[in-house]
C-alpha positions as CSV (number, residue, x, y, z in Angstrom):
1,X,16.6,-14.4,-30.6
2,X,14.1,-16.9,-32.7
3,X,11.5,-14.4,-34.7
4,X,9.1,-16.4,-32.9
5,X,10.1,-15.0,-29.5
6,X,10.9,-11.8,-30.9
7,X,7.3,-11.5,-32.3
8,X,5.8,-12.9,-28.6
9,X,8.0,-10.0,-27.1
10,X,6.9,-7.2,-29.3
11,X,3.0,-8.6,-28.7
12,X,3.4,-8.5,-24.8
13,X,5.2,-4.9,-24.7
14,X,2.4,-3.4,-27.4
15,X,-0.4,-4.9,-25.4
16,X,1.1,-3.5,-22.5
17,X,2.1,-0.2,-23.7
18,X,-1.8,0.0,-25.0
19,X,-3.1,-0.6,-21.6
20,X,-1.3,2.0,-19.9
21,X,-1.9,5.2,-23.4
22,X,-5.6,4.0,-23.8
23,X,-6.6,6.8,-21.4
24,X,-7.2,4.9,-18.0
25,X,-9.7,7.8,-16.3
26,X,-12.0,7.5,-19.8
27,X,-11.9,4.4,-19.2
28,X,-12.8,4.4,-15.7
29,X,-15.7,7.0,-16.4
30,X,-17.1,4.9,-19.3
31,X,-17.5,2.0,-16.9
32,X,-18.3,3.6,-13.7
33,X,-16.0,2.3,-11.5
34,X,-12.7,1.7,-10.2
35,X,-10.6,-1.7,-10.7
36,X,-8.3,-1.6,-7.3
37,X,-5.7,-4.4,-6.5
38,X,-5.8,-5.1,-3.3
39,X,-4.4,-8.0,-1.0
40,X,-6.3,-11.2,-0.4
41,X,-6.9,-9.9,2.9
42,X,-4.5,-8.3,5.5
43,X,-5.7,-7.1,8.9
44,X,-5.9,-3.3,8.9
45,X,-4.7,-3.3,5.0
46,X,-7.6,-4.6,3.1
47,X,-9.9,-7.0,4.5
48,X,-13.7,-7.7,3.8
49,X,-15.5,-7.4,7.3
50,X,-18.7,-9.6,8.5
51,X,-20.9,-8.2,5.6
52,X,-18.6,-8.3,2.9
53,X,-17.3,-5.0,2.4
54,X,-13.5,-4.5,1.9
55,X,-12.3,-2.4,4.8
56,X,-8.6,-0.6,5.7
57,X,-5.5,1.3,5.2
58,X,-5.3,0.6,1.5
59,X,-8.5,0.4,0.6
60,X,-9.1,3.7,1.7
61,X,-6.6,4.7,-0.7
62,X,-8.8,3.5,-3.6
63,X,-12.0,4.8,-2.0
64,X,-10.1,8.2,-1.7
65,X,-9.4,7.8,-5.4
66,X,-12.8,7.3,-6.1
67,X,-14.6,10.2,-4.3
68,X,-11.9,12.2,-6.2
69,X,-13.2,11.4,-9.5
70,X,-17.0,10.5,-8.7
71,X,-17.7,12.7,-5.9
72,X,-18.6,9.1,-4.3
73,X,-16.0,6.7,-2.2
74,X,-17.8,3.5,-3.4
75,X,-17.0,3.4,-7.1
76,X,-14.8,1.0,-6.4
77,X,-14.5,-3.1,-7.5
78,X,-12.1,-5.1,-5.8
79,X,-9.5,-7.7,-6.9
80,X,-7.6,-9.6,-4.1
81,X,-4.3,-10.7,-5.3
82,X,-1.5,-12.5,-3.8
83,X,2.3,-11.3,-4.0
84,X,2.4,-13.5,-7.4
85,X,-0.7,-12.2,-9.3
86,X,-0.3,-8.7,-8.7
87,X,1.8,-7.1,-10.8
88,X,0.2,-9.3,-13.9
89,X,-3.2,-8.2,-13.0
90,X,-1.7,-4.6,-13.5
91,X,0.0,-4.8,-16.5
92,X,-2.6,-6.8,-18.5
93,X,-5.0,-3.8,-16.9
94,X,-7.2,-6.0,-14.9
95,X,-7.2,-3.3,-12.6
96,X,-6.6,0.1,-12.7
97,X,-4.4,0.7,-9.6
98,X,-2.9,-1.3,-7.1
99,X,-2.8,-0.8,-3.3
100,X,-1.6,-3.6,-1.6
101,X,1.4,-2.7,0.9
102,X,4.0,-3.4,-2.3
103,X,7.6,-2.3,-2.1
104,X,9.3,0.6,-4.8
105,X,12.0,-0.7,-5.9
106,X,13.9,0.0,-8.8
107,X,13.4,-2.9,-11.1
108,X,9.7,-2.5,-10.1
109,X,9.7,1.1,-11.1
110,X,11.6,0.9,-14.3
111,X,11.8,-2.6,-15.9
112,X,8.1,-3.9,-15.2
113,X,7.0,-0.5,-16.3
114,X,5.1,0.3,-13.6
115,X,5.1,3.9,-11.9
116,X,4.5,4.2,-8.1
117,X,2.9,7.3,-6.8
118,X,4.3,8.1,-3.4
119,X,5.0,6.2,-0.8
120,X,1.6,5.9,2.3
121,X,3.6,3.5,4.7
122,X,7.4,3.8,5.6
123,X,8.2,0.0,6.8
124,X,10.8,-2.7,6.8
125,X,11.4,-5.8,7.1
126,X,11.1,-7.9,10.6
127,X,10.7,-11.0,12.6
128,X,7.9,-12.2,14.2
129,X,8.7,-15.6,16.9
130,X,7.2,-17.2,19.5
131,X,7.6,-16.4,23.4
132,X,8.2,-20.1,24.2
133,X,11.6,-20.0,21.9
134,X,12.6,-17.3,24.1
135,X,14.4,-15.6,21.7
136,X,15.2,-11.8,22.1
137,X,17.3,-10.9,18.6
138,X,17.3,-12.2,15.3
139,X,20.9,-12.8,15.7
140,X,19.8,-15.8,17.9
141,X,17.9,-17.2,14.5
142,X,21.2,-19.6,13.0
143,X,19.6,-22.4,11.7
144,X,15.9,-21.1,12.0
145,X,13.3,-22.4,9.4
146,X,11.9,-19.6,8.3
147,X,8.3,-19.0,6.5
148,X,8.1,-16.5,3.7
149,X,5.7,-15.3,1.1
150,X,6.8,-15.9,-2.3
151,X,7.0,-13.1,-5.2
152,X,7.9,-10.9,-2.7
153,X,11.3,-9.0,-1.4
154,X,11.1,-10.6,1.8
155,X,13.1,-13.4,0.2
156,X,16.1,-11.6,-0.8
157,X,16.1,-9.6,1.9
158,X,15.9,-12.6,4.2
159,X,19.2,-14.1,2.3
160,X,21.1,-10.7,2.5
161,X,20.4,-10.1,5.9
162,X,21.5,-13.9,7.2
163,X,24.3,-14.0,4.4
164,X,25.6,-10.8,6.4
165,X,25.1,-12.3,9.5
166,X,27.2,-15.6,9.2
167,X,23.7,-18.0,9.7
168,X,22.1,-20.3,8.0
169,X,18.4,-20.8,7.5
170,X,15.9,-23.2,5.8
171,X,13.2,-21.2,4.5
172,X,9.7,-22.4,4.0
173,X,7.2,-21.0,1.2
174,X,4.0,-20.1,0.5
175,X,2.4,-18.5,-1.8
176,X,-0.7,-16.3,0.2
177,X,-0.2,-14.7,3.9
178,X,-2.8,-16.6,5.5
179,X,-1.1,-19.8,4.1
180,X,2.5,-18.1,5.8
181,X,0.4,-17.4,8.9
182,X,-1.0,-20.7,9.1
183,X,2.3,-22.6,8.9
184,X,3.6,-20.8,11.3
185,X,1.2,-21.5,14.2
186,X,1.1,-24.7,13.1
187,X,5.5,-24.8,13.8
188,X,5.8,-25.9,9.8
189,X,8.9,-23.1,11.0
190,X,10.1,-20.9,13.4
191,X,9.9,-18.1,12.3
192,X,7.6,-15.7,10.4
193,X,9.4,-13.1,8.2
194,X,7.5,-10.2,6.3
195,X,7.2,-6.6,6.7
196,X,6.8,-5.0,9.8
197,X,3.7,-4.0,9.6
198,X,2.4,-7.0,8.3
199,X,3.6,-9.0,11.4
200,X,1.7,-7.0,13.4
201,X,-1.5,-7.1,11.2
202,X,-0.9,-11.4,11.2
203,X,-0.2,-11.4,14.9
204,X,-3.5,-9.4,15.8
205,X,-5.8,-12.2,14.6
206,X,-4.0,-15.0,16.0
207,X,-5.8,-17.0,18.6
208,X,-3.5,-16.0,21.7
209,X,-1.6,-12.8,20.3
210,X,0.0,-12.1,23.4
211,X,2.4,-15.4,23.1
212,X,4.0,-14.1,20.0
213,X,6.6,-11.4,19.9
214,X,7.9,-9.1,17.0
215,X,11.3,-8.4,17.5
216,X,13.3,-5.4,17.3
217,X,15.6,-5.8,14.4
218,X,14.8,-3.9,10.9
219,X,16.5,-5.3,8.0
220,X,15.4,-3.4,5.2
221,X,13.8,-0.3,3.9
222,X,10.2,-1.2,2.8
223,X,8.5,2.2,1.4
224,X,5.2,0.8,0.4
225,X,2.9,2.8,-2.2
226,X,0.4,2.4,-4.5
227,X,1.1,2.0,-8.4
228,X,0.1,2.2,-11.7
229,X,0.8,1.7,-15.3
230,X,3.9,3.6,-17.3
231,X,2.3,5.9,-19.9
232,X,-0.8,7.2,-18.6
233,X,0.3,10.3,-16.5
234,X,-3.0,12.0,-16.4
235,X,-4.0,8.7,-14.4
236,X,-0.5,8.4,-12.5
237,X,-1.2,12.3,-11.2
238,X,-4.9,12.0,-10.1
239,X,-3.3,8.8,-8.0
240,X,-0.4,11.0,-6.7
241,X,-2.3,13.7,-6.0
242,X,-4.9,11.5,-4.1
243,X,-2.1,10.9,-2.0
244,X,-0.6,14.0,-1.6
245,X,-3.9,16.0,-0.8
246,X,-4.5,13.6,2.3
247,X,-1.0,14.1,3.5
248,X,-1.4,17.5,3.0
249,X,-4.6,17.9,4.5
250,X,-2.9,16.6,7.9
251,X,-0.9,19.0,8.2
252,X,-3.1,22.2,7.0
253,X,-5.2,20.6,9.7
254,X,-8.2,19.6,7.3
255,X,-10.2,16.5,8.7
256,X,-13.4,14.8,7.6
257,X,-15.6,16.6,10.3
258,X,-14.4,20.2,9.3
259,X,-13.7,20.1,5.5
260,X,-16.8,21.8,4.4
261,X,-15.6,24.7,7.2
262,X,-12.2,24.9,6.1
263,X,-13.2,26.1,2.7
264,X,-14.0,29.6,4.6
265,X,-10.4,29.3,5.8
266,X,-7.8,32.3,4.8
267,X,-5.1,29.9,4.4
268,X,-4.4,30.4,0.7
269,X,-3.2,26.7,0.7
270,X,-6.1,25.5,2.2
271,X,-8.0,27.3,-0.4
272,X,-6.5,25.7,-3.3
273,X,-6.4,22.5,-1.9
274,X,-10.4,22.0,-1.2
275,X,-10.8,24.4,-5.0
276,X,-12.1,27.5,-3.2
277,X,-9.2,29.5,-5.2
278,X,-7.0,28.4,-8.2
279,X,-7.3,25.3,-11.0
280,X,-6.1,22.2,-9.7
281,X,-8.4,20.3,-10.2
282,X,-9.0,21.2,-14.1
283,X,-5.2,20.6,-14.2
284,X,-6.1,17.5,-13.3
285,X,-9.0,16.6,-15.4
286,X,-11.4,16.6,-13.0
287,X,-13.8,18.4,-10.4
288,X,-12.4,21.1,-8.4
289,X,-13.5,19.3,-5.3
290,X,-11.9,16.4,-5.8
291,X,-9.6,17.1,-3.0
292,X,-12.4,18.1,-0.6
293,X,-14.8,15.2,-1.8
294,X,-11.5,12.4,-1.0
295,X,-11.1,14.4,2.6
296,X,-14.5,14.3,3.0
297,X,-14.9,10.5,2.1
298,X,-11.8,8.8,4.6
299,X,-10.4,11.9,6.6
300,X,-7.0,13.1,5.6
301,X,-3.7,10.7,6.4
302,X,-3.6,10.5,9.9
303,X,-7.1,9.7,10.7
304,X,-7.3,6.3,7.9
305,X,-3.8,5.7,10.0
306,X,-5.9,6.1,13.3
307,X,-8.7,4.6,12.2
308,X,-7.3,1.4,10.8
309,X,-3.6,0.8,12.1
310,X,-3.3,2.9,15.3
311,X,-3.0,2.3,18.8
312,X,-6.9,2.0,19.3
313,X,-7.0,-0.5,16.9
314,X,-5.7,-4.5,17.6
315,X,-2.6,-3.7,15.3
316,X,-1.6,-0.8,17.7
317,X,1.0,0.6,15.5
318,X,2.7,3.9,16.5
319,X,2.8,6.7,13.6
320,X,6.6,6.2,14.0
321,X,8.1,7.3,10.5
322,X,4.9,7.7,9.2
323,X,4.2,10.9,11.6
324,X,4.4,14.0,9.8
325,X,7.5,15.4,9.3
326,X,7.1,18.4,11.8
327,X,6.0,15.8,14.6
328,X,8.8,13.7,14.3
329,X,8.5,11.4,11.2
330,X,9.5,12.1,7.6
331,X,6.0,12.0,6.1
332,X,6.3,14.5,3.7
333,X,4.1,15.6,0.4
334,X,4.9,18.2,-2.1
335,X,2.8,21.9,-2.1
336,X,-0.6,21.8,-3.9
337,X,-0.3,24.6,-5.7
């Protein structure tokens, strides 16, 4: 290696392993707010509505986060970024966590040095067509052109799945959703490939959603979760913990109408989740009601799935996998205690 590379090398990994040791929650207190990644705007995700303000799944993730550290859900700044720009944005700590329906995967995990908290969607991988095509399978897809997001695992995906298949496909690329979603109404391709979920987010603002069909095939596992930067685990377990205390509070039964009732609850696990008993929340450097204050803020799991995804939204998605693991899914979150 030239010492000139080796010196740009050692740079980028110091800079990085500053960003991530330089104490993100100071940081975050100091400034008043938190930096969240989000998408550039995904139907029932992360969005801005009529006025503005960023609304959905994920971004009630971040306003969770916040509440948990301010006692207040809007201490929050938002940065849309597309498949490409995230992770940059994350390791050069232009924001301070990222929500933004992104796949754990290994090389994700390990070699770009970032740490995912949990997983808050189970997905995978589908196929959104056209009624007029009549097709029923995505084995009927040989010689399809295909429109992807780039930067993203759709792509290899895609190529394993048609690889395994025997077909052949042209795909067509883009670098933004709404540029994918675009093409495809337009017939640029035939297809429109991405995770489930996010077929059914694109297909609920189209003009005539009705004439467009996901179909049933699932290539892929797609657990999606937020992240953050390797080396600041105070940081990584307030966002974990954010998490796992609105899981958690689904299945204790803990909703944003009766959280401040609850804390009279004899459940002892109820109790040291909302801080009526125990130290969790000075184990976690912060207020003892940060789990009740997040709860408080968006409702626990089930109702940000409800109130963003579910079947009275547009997207009407079922709970599925992401139904708690004693009503038939395999959502799952480790003990608070």
């Amino acid at each position: 290696m030239k010492k000139a590379s080796f010196i740009a090398v050692a740079t980028a990994a110091t800079l990085m392993a500053g960003a991530a040791t330089a104490g993100t929650l100071d940081d975050v207190k100091a400034k008043g707010f938190i930096q969240c990644g989000v998408t550039t705007g995904l139907a029932g995700f992360a969005a801005p509505n009529d006025k503005g303000v960023w609304e959905g799944f994920d971004v009630d993730f971040c306003r969770a986060m916040s509440a948990a550290i301010f006692g207040d859900p809007d201490k929050v700044k938002y940065t849309p970024t597309t498949a490409k720009e995230r992770f940059t944005a994350l390791q050069s700590g232009e924001i301070d966590v990222l929500a933004r329906n992104t796949t754990w995967t290994l090389s994700r995990d390990v070699n770009l040095g970032f740490e995912f908290i949990g997983v808050n969607y189970y997905d995978g991988q589908g196929f959104m067509v056209k009624k007029s095509l009549g097709v029923k399978s995505a084995t009927e897809l040989d010689g399809a052109r295909v429109c992807i997001q780039s930067g993203t695992t759709t792509e290899l995906n895609l190529a394993d799945y048609f690889a395994t298949k025997g077909m052949k496909y042209d795909s067509v690329l883009f670098d933004t959703s709404d540029e994918v979603r675009e093409a495809y109404v337009k017939d640029t391709c035939d297809v429109y490939t991405t995770d489930q979920s996010g077929l059914y987010a694109q297909r609920s603002v189209l003009a005539d959603p009705e004439n467009h069909v996901v179909l049933p095939e699932i290539i892929s596992k797609e657990p999606l979760g937020p992240l953050v930067r390797h080396g600041d685990n105070q940081w990584g377990d307030i966002a974990r913990w954010t998490l796992n205390a609105l899981i958690n509070a689904e299945e204790l039964g803990i909703t944003q109408a009766n959280v401040a009732e609850m804390k009279s609850s004899k459940n002892p696990a109820v109790a040291r989740l909302l801080g009526v008993s125990g130290d969790l929340g000075a184990q976690l450097g912060i207020n003892a009601s940060w789990a009740a204050d997040a709860i408080g803020a968006v409702g626990n799991y089930g109702e940000t799935f409800e109130k963003h995804l579910g079947m009275g939204t547009q997207l009407k998605i079922e709970r599925g996998l992401n139904a708690p693991w004693n009503k038939g899914g395999i959502l799952y979150a480790p003990p608070a205690r």
